[in-house]
C-alpha positions as CSV (number, residue, x, y, z in Angstrom):
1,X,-16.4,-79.1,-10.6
2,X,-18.2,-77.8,-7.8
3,X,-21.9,-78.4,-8.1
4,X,-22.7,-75.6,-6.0
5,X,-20.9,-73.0,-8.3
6,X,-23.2,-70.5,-10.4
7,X,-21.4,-70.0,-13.5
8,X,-21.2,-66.1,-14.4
9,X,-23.3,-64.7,-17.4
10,X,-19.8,-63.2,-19.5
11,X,-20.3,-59.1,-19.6
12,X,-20.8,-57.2,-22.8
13,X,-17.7,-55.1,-23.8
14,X,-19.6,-51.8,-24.0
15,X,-20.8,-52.4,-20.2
16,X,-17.3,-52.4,-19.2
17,X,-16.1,-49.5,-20.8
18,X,-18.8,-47.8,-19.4
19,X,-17.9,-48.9,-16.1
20,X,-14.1,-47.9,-16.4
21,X,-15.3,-44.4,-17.2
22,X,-17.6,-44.4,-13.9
23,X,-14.4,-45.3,-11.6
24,X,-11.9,-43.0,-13.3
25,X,-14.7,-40.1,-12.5
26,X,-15.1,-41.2,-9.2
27,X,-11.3,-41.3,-8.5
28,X,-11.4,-37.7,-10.2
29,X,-13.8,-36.6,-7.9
30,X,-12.6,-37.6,-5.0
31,X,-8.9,-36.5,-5.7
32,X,-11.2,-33.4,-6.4
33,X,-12.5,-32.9,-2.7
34,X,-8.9,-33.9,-1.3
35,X,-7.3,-31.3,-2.9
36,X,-10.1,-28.8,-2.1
37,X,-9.8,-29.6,1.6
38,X,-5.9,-29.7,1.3
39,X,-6.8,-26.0,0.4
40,X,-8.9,-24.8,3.0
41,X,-6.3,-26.0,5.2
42,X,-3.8,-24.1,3.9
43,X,-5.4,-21.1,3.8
44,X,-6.4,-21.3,7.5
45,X,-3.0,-22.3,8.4
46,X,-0.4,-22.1,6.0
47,X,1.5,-19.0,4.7
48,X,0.4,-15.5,4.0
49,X,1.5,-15.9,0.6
50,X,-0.2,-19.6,0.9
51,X,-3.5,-17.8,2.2
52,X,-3.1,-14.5,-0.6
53,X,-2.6,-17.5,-3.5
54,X,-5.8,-19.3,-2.7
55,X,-7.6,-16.5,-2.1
56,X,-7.3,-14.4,-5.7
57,X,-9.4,-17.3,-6.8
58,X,-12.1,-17.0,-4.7
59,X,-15.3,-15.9,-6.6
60,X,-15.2,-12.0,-6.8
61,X,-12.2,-11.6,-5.2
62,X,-9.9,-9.4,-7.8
63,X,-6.0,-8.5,-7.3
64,X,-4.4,-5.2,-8.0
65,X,-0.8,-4.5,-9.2
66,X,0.3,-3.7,-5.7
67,X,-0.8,-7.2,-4.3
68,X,-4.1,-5.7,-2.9
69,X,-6.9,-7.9,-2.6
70,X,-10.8,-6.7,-2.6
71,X,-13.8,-8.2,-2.9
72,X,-17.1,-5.5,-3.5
73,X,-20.0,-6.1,-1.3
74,X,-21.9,-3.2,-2.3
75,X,-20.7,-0.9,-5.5
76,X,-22.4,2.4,-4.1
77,X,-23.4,4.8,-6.1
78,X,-20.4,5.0,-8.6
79,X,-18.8,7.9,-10.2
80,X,-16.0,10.0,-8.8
81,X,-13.7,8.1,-6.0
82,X,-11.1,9.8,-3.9
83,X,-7.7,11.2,-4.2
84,X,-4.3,12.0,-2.5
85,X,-6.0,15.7,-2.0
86,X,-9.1,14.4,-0.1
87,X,-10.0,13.7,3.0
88,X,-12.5,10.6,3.3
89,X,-15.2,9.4,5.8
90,X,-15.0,5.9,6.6
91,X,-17.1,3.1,8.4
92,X,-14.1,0.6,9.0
93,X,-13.8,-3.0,11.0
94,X,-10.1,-4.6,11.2
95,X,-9.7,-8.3,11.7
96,X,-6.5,-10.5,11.9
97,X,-6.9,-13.6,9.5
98,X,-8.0,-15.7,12.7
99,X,-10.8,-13.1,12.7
100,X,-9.5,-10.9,15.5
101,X,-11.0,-7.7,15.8
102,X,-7.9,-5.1,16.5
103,X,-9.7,-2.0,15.3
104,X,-12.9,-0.4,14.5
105,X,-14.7,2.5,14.1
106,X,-17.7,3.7,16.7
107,X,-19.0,6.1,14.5
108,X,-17.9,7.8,10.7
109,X,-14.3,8.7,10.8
110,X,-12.2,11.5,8.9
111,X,-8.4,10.2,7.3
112,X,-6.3,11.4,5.1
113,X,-5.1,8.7,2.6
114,X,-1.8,10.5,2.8
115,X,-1.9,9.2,6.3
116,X,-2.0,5.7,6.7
117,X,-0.9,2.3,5.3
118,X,-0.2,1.8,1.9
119,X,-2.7,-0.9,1.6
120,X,-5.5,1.3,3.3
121,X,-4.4,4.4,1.4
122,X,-5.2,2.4,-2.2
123,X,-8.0,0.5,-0.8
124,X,-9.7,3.7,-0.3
125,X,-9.0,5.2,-3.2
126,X,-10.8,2.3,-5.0
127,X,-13.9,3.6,-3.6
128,X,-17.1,5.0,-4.6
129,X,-19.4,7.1,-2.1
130,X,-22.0,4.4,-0.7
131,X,-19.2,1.1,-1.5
132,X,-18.9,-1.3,0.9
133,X,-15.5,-3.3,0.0
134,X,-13.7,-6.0,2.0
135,X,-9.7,-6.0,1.7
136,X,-7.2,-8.0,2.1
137,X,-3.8,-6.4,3.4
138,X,-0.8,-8.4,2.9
139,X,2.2,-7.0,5.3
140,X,4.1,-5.4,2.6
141,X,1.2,-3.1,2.5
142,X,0.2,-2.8,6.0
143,X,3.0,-2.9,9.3
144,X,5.3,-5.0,7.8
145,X,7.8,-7.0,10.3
146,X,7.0,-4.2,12.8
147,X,4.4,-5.3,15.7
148,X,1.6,-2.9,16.8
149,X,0.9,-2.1,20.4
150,X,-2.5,-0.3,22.0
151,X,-0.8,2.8,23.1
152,X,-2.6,2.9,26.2
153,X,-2.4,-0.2,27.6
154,X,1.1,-1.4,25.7
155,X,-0.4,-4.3,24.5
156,X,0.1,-6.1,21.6
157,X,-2.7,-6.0,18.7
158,X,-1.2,-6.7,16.0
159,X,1.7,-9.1,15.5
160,X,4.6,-8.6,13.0
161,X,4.0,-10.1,9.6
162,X,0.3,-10.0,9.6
163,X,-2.2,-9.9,6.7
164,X,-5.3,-7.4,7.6
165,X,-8.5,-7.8,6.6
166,X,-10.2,-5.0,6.3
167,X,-14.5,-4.3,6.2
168,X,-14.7,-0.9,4.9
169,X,-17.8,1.9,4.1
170,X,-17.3,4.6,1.8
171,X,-19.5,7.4,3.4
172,X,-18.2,10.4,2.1
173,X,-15.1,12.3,0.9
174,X,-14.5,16.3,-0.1
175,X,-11.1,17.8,-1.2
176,X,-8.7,18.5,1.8
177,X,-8.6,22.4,0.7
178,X,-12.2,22.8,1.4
179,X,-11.8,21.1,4.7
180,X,-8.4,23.3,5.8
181,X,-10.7,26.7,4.5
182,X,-13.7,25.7,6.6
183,X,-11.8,25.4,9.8
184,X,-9.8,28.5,9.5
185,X,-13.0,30.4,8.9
186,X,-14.4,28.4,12.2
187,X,-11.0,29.6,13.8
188,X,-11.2,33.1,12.7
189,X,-15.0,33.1,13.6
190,X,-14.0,32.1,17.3
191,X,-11.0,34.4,17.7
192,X,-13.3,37.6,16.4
193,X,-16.2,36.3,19.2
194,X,-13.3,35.9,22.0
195,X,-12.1,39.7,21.2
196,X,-15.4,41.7,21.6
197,X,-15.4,43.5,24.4
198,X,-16.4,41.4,27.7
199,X,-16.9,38.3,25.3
200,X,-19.5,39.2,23.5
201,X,-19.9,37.9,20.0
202,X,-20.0,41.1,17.4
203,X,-23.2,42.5,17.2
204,X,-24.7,40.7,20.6
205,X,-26.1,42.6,23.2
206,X,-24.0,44.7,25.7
207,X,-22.4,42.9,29.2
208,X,-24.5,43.3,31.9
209,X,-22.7,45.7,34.6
């Protein structure tokens, strides 16, 4: 025997148990964080339907029958939201899932929900006067397999088989009727002022000879 060995005080059985349990949650953990990150990855690089699948769990993200994914930012002032038979005004920012930025709006726009993707068309319909709402568009809901191009420039925007993110502001929205009777009477108003005699508008003061 070895005079320079230190004989080892023998470990109580309850100390070892409790050290089992402290390396199995460690291992836990730590398979934990590795399948987190295994995650993040795939979302930023995998699939759409990779992306779309880790997504839904995200923390206030909920997923409609259609596939549509939304997240509220700001509910508004709730109540009413539109229709088919209205015509909305929207705040709106379009990003590719890299975060490309392939439209936006400079200042409140009119649409017809009757008039534009599927996915657009439903996410605005979701939407209370004052919401903010981000979306998430998979392709079956946007373009498709079909690429985009700037029609000015013939550029390509938006590739075929993207997923569209979408950052959108509920302003405002009235039923298309009233919008169609308004600009008739505008039309009417301008045709009557172009057919007084010399141009004058009804009732104005004579042309000057």
């Amino acid at each position: 025997m070895s005079i320079t060995a230190v004989p080892i005080a023998p470990v109580k059985r309850g100390y070892l148990v409790w050290l089992w349990i402290g390396i199995a949650a460690a291992a836990l953990v730590a398979l934990g964080l590795a399948w987190k990150g295994t995650a993040a990855v795939l979302a930023d690089t995998g699939t759409n339907a990779q992306f779309l699948s880790w997504n839904a769990g995200q923390p206030g993200v909920t997923q409609t029958a259609s596939g549509l994914q939304y997240r509220v930012l700001d509910k508004g002032r709730g109540g009413a939201t539109p229709t088919d038979n209205d015509l909305v005004l929207v705040n709106y920012k379009g990003t590719l899932r890299n975060g490309t930025v392939f439209d936006e709006s400079r200042q409140p726009t009119p649409m017809s929900p009757k008039g534009v993707v599927p996915g657009f068309s439903e996410a605005v319909k979701l939407m209370p006067k004052g919401a903010k709402y981000r979306f998430w568009l998979k392709p079956e809901l946007a373009y498709g397999a079909s690429p985009q191009t700037n029609p000015q420039t013939g550029q390509e925007v938006i590739p075929g088989d993207s997923l569209l993110v979408f950052d959108i502001e509920m302003v405002d929205f009235v039923p298309e009727a009233v919008v169609r009777q308004m600009q008739m009477q505008q039309m009417m108003q301008m045709q009557q002022g172009q057919g007084a005699p010399g141009g004058a508008a009804p009732g104005g003061p004579p042309p000057q000879p």
